[in-house]
C-alpha positions in Angstrom: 104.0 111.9 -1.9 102.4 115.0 -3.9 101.7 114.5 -7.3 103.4 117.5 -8.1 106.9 116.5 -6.5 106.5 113.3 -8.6 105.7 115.5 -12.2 108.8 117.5 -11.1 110.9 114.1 -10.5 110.1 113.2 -14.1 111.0 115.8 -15.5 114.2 116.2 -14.0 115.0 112.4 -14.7 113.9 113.3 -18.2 116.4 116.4 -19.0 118.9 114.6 -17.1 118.8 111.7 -19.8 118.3 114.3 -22.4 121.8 115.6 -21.1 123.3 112.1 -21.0 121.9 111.1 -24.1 123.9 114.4 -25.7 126.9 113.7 -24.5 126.7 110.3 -25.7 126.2 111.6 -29.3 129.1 114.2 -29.0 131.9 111.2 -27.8 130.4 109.1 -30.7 131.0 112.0 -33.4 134.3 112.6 -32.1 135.2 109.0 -31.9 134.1 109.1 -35.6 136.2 112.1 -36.8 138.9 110.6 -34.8 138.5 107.3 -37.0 138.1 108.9 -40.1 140.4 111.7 -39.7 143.8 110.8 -37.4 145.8 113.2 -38.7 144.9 116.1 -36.8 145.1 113.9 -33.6 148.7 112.9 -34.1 150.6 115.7 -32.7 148.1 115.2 -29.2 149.1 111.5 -29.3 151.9 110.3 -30.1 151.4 106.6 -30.9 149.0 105.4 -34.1 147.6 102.2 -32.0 146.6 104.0 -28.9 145.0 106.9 -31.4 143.3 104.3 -33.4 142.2 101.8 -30.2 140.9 105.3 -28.3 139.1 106.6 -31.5 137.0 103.0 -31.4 136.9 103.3 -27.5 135.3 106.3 -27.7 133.0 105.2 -30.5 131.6 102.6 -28.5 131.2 104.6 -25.0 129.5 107.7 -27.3 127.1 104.8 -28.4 126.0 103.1 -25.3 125.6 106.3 -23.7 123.3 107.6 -26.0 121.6 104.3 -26.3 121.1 105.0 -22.2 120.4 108.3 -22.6 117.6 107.5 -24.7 115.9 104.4 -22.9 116.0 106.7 -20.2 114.0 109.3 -21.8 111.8 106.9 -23.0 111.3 105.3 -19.6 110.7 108.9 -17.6 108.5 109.7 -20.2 106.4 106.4 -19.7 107.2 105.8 -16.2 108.5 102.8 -16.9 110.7 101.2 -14.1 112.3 98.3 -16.1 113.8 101.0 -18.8 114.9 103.2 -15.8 116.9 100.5 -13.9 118.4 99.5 -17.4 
């Protein structure tokens, strides 16, 4: 394999987590607002639990996929395969 398909490759897997990574942190800050803030949700959703219960489900997805997003970084930075296959 040319060493310039596999420079390409790492870069691609590193904007890719960049972009994961990003979206991650946007889910947790709405999750966030959601939490703190409910009241501008409540027309969109009718019932307080599933408001409350989708505010902390977002919270934790928005968190885990930044935590991904950034081991991923990390690992097509380093070429690390264990923090890529996590």
């Amino acid at each position: 394999v040319p060493m310039g398909v596999l420079s390409c490759m790492k870069y691609l897997m590193f904007v890719f987590n960049v972009l994961v990574f990003a979206g991650g942190t946007c889910l947790a800050g709405v999750g966030v607002w959601v939490a703190a803030d409910p009241a501008g949700f409540q027309d969109i959703v009718a019932a307080k639990p599933v408001l409350t219960a989708g505010a902390y489900l977002l919270l934790a997805v928005g968190i885990a996929l930044s935590l991904l997003g950034f081991l991923g970084c990390c690992g097509a930075l380093r070429r690390s395969r264990p923090l890529l296959l996590v």
